[in-house]
C-alpha positions, 0 to 999 in steps of 0.5 A: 888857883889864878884863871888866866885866859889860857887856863880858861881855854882850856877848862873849855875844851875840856868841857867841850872833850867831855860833852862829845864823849856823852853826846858820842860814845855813851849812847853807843854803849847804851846801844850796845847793851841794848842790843845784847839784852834783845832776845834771839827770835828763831824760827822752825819749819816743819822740818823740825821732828824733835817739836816737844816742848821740853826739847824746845825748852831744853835747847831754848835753856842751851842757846841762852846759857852759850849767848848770855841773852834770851831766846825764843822759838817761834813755830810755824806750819809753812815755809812761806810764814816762817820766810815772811816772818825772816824777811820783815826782821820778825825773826832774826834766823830760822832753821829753814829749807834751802829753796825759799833761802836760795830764793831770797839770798839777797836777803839772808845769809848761810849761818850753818849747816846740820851734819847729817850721818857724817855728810852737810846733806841730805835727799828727796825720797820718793815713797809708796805704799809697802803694798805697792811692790810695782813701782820702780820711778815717778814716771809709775805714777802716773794717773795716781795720788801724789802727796807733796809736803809744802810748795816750798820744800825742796824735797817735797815739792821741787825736786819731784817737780824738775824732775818731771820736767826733765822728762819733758813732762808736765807736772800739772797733768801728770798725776790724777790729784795731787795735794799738800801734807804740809809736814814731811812727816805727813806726807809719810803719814799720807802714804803709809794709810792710803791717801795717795799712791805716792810721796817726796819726801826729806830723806832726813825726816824719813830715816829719823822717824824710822828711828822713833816710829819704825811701825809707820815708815815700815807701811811705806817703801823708798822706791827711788833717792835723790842725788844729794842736796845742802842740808837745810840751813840755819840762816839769818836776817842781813839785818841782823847785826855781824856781833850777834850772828857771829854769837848764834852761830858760835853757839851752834857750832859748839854744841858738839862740844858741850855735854848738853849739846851732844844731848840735843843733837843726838834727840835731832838725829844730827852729828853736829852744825858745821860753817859750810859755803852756798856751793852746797846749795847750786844743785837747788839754784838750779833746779829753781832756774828749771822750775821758773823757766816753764812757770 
């Protein structure tokens, strides 16, 4: 073969096509795989009943079947470690209360929703003693232990809150002593052996318990339920990538159509994950206006 000029212009741009496609599109790919193998970082909040580790390990099995990529659970006692850990991009998504993701939307996004006996909500239930037959309604209470599950619960902190507020009372000096649980199910634990007079909350947690422990919550009584609320969401970090989100919330949005994820939803007392909008949440934003406008 001759090389002439025009055949040697060519030789170089097609080295040079070749160069832009390694230096372009190779690391892109390499990027992706990356990306794929990074395994899904998930945080749980006390909201979580089903907490035994072969249920952990089970839906840990399900989720990393359904993406081909690994998964982690990571648990924590408060809302607020949880929050942090999602904010800073140390967990890409969390099972979280709808008051600390309405608080900081700006930076996290609704994946899904639990389905809750046929309904993407839940309620508060305010909760006394099964030996207290007087109580009608928190204005009751006055004077007396009330038992709260976490400054950042909906259910167990600020809808008890606004609703005294509403009232035109303080909530600061309405109650003799108040004091944190820190899980729902120890706010029912609180009330059912004593240790305060009355309770909020999660209406969900109260019923589940009733189904697997009914000798605790038959030591308590519901006085009063809430109007509904969104259920607390599945939401993830805006950073985390639109493929990857996309993936998770397929994920759980099939788990009612797959064997082994009616098995773990029927363990979580849940009918399914559905794709629900923020409107589900306004109740709480404005709740959250009321709060913050006498703090």
């Amino acid at each position: 073969m001759i090389i002439t000029e025009n055949n040697s212009l060519q030789i170089q741009r097609l080295l040079w096509l070749n160069l832009l496609i390694i230096i372009v599109i190779l690391p892109r790919t390499v990027y992706s795989q990356n990306d794929e193998m990074k395994p899904y970082r998930i945080g749980l909040t006390p909201v979580f009943l089903a907490n035994k580790t072969s249920f952990i390990r089970d839906w840990k099995d399900y989720l990393e079947r359904q993406l081909n990529t690994p998964v982690s659970f990571i648990q924590r006692q408060t809302y607020q470690e949880v929050t942090d850990l999602l904010l800073s991009g140390e967990l890409d998504a969390a099972w979280l209360c709808g008051y600390p993701f309405i608080s900081h939307q700006d930076q996290l996004s609704l994946l899904a929703v639990p389905v809750y006996r046929d309904k993407p909500v839940y309620q508060s239930y305010l909760i006394v003693p099964s030996s207290d037959s007087e109580t009608r309604s928190i204005e009751d209470l006055k004077n007396k232990i009330f038992v709260y599950s976490d400054p950042n619960s909906n259910s167990g902190f600020l809808y008890p809150q606004v609703s005294l507020i509403k009232m035109g009372i303080n909530p600061r000096h309405f109650f003799r002593k108040t004091f944190f649980a820190w899980s729902h199910q120890d706010v029912v634990r609180a009330v059912a052996e004593g240790l305060a007079h009355g309770g909020s909350v999660d209406g969900y947690v109260w019923d589940s318990i009733t189904m697997i422990n009914p000798e605790l919550t038959t030591q308590t009584r519901v006085v009063s339920k809430s109007e509904e609320f969104g259920f607390p969401p599945f939401v993830v970090n805006n950073d985390l990538s639109e493929d990857r989100q996309n993936a998770l919330k397929h994920a759980l949005l099939q788990m009612e159509n797959n064997k082994s994820g009616i098995k773990l939803l029927n363990k979580l007392n849940l009918d399914r994950f559905s794709n629900n909008q923020l409107s589900l949440y306004e109740g709480i934003a404005e709740m959250i206006k009321v709060f913050h406008s006498t703090q």
